[in-house]
C-alpha positions, 0 to 999 in steps of 0.5 A: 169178549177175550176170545173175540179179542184175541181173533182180532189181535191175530188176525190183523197179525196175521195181515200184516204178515200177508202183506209183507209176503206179498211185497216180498213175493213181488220183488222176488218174483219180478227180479227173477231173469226174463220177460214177461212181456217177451213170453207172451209176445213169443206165444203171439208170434213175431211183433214189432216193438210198436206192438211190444210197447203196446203189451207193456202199457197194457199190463203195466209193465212199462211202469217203474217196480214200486208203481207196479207194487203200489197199483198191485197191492190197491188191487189186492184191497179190492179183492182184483188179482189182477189178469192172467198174461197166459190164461187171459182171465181175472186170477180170482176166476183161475184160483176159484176154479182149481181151490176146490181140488187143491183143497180137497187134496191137502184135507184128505191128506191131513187127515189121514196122516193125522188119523193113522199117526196118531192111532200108531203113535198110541199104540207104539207108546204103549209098548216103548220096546214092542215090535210095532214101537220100533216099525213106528221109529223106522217108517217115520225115519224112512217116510220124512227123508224120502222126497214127496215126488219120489214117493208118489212116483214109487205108488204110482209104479206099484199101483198102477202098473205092477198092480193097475188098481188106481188111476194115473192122473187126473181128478176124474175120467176123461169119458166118465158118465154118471150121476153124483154119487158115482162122481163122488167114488171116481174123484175118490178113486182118483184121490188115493194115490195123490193123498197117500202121496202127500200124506205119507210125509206127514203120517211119519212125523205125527206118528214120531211125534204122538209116541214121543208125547204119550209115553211121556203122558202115560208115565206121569202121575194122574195117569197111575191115580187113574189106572189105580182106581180101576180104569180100563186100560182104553179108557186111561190112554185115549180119555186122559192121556191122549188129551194131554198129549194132542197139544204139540200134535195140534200145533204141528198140524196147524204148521204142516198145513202151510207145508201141505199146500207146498207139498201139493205143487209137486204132488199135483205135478206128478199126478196131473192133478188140476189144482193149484199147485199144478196152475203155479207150476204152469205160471212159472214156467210161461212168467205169468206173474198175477196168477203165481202171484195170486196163488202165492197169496191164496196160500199165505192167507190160508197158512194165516188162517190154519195157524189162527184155527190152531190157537183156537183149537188150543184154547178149546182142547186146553182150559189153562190157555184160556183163563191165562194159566189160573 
């Protein structure tokens, strides 16, 4: 019952918080310089200002800013994104169309940060002096300053014109024909680069951050009682160290997600990689205000939920936090 309390508390947290970036994007978005109703005017062709004024009243753009946000925000309860300007479509029929990709994308790339920082942060912690610890101390410096889109263009050089092995751009192949399995492995083939791209930043700080962590574990005292009962050296550092320092892994991944969806717009930009970060990057520039809108609400509620998932996962991987320290 402490638990189901506690999802309920975050939760309506975490709406809170929702609403208050959606009023906040709103006035932001709508003060930044220019037109809506200009740009699809100018995507129309010259009109008059009967039909300008049309165009207003047709999307409610002739209505003062806080009626506007009071008619957006009772769309928003009924699950109405409003309609693009650019795309003529419902917004939750745009997002649900590039979701998948984005998502796929910021998955693969958390877990292969994950997964490979964490096995090199073990591993460099159980050598502080060794070679690897300090290869470890240098790529995490190097991978976190270089900027994301520097790197994907960097990878892009290297693999696909010094050594042509990954696809450009793109999610799969313009003339591709096959059954599901084979569009499984050219998604996958597609995905490399932009993955590695984005996970790359990411790989840097958990592998900083996991050596940080065991080899203050591995000097604590259990992890001596453990060795001196005759444990395996495999069996002290991944079964008793390695749980006791996942806990400001876990919280880490839980922040970096949010910065993982941001991180995808310029990594979809680069790799023309038909997800969300590439439809807001397309809704900036033509002043479709619903879908950047719409996008920039999608992620707030999935930072929301990724950090609620992280305190979950924290009650799970640590029993103090769930009997309140006893």
């Amino acid at each position: 019952m402490g638990t189901l309390r506690y999802i309920l508390q975050r939760l309506f947290y975490g709406l809170i918080l929702i609403t208050g970036v959606v009023v906040l994007n709103f006035f932001l978005i709508h003060a930044a310089p220019g037109d809506a109703a200009e740009v699809i005017a100018g995507e129309m062709g010259g009109i008059t200002e009967e039909m300008m004024a049309e165009i207003r009243a047709n999307y409610g753009l002739d209505q003062p800013i806080l009626v506007q946000l009071g008619l957006y925000l009772s769309q928003i309860l009924r699950g109405d994104l409003g309609m693009s300007y650019h795309f003529n479509q419902p917004v939750t029929t745009l997002i649900g169309q590039r979701v998948g990709a984005t998502i796929l994308l910021a998955l693969s790339a958390q877990v292969l940060a994950m997964v490979l920082g964490v096995v090199l942060g073990v591993l460099a912690a159980r050598k502080p002096q060794g070679i690897l610890s300090g290869f470890v101390s240098v790529f995490s410096t190097v991978g976190y300053a270089a900027p994301v889109f520097w790197t994907g263009l960097m990878l892009v050089v290297l693999f696909s014109v010094v050594v042509p092995i990954f696809p450009v751009e793109g999610m799969i192949s313009a003339r591709f024909r096959g059954d599901a399995f084979d569009y499984a492995l050219n998604v996958l083939h597609h995905l490399v680069l932009p993955a590695s791209t984005l996970a790359i930043l990411f790989l840097a700080q958990y592998a900083r951050l996991s050596r940080a962590a065991m080899i203050e574990v591995l000097g604590a005292d259990y992890v001596r009682t453990a060795r001196a009962k005759g444990l395996g050296e495999w069996r002290v550092t991944f079964h008793h160290a390695l749980r006791n320092a996942v806990l400001p892994i876990l919280t880490v991944a839980g922040i970096q997600f949010g910065n993982l969806i941001s991180g995808a717009l310029l990594v979809e930009t680069v790799f023309n990689w038909p997800g969300m970060g590439r439809l807001a990057f397309d809704s900036v520039l033509r002043r479709d205000y619903p879908t950047l809108l719409g996008v920039l609400f999608f992620a707030s509620a999935v930072v929301v939920i990724a950090n609620l998932l992280t305190d979950l996962s924290y009650r799970l991987a640590d029993p103090r936090i769930r009997t309140g320290g006893r």
